[in-house]
N, C-alpha and C positions, 0 to 999 in steps of 0.2 A: 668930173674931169672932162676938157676940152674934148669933143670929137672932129678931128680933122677929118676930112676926106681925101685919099691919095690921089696925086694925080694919075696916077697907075691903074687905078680900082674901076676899069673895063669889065666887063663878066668874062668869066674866060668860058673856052669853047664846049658849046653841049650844058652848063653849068648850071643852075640856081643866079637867077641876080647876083652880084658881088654883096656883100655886107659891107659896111662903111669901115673902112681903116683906120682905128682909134690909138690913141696915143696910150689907153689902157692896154689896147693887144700887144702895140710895141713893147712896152715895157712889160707885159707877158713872157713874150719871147727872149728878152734879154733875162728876166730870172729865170726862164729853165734853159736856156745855155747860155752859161754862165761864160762859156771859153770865147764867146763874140768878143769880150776884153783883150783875147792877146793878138787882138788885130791892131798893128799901131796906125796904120793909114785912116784916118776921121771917114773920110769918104767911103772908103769900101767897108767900114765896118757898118754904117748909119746901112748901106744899101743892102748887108745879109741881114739888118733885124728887116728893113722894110720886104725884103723880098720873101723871107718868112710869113711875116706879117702878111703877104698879100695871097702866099701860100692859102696860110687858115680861112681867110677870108672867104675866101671862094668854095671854101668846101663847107661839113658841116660841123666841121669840128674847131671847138673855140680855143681847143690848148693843146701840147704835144704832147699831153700828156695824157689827153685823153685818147690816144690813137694807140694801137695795139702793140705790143712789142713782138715783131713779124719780118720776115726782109720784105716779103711780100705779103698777100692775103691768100692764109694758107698753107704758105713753105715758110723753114726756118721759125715756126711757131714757138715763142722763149716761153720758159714755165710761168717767169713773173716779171713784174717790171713795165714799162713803157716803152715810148719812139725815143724817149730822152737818153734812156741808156746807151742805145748804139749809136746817134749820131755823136754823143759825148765820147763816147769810149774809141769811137773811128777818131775824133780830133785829138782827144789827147797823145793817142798811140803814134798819130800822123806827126805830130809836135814833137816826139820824141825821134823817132826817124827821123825826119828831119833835121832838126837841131845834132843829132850824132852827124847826117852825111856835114853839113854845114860847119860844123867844128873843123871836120877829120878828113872830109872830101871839098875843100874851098872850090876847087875847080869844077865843081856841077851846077854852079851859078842857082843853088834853089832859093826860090821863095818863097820867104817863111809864111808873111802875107795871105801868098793865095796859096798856100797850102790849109793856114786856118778855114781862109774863107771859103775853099773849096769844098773841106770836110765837113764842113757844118753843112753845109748846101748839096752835097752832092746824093742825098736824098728829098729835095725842096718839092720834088714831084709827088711824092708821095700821098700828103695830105685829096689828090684828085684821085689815084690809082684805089687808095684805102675808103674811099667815101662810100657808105652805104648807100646812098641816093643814087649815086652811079653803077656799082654795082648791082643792085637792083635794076639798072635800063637796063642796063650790057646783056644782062641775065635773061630777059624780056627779048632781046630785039637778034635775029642773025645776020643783020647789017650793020654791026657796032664793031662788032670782035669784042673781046674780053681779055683783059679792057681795050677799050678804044683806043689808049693811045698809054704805054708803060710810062712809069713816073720818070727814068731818065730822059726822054723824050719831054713830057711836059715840063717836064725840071727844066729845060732849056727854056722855054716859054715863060716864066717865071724870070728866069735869072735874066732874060732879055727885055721884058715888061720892063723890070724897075730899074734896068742900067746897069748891073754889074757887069764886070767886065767880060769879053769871050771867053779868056782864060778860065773863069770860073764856068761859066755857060757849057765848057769844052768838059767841065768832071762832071756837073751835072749830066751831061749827054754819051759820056763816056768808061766811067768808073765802073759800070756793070759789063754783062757780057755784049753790049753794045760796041763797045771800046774797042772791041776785038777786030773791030773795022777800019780802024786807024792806026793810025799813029800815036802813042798818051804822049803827053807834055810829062816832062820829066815828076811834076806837083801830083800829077792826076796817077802817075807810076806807086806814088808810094801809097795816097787814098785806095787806089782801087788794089792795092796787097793789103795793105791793113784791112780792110773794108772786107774780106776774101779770110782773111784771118780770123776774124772776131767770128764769123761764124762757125770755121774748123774748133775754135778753143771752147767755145760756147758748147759745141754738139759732144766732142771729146770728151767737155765737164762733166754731159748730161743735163743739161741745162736746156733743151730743147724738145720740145713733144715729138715723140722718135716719130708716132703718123704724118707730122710735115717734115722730113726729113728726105731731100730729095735723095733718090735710088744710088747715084754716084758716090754720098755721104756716108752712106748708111757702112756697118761693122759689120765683116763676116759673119 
């Protein structure tokens, strides 16, 4: 298969060389989120696989699937499963929210768009935060912090490399307790509840190693 190189594929900050952007990664990332389909705009869909895509790249992990199912490294530890479950299960859930206020609430002007595109991406940071080569400096050095820079934060970095748009950029950078600094766009309102939810239903289920269980979470 053709190997292209992105014109994106800069090394990102602190990082290992870039790895080459191949049209086998792209189409990696389109079969494990599959929900990159109910993006109807061509343009902003082509830019969450590339921005994915240039996610893995840069780190040391070739697929989402090889990355832990974690919110972070650490906390929210899941008992099984992968990164694919919750970025899938945050989009579909956001789709569904959505598509209710949109039916029933016309007048909140949401978009359905970057609502997909948002939820898919508003972990994009992740793959540098989870990177054991990084983790390993951070560990090593008291002039990094730990980590250097949270995945919502690099997640911006990402979503702006390859062009998607602010709007997306804005859940990336905001959807976690970062967000809590702003303003949320109405899109990034319901990612960052859904996103907030999945892990209450998850710990609830029992479906989480109680050890990463932050103290706030935790059952009487």
């Amino acid at each position: 298969m053709e190997q292209t190189k992105s014109k994106t594929a800069n090394a990102p900050l602190g990082a290992r060389p870039q790895r080459p952007i191949t049209d086998e990664l792209r189409e990696r990332v389109r079969r494990e989120l599959p929900e990159i389909a109910e993006i109807k705009n061509e343009d902003l869909r082509a830019k969450v696989v590339e921005a994915w895509a240039f996610s893995l790249a840069g780190s040391s992990y070739d697929s989402l699937i090889d990355m832990p199912a974690c919110g972070v490294p650490g906390i929210f530890e899941a008992k099984s499963g992968n990164q694919t479950d919750h970025l899938r299960a945050v989009t579909r859930q956001a789709i569904l929210v959505a598509d209710d206020f949109i039916r029933n609430f016309p007048q909140l002007e949401i978009d359905r768009d970057l609502v997909v595109a948002g939820a898919l991406c508003h972990d994009i940071g992740k793959p540098w935060e989870f990177d054991p080569v990084n983790r390993e400096r951070w560990a090593s050095s008291r002039h990094t912090g730990r980590p250097a820079i949270r995945h919502p934060a690099y997640g911006v970095y990402i979503c702006l490399s390859v062009g998607l748009p602010e709007e997306v950029a804005h859940v990336a950078a905001a959807h976690s307790a970062e967000g809590n600094m702003v303003a949320r766009s109405i899109e990034n309102s319901i990612i960052h509840a859904v996103d907030e939810a999945y892990w209450q239903v998850m710990t609830a289920g029992n479906q989480v190693n109680p050890e990463t269980i932050p103290a706030a979470f935790r059952r009487p």
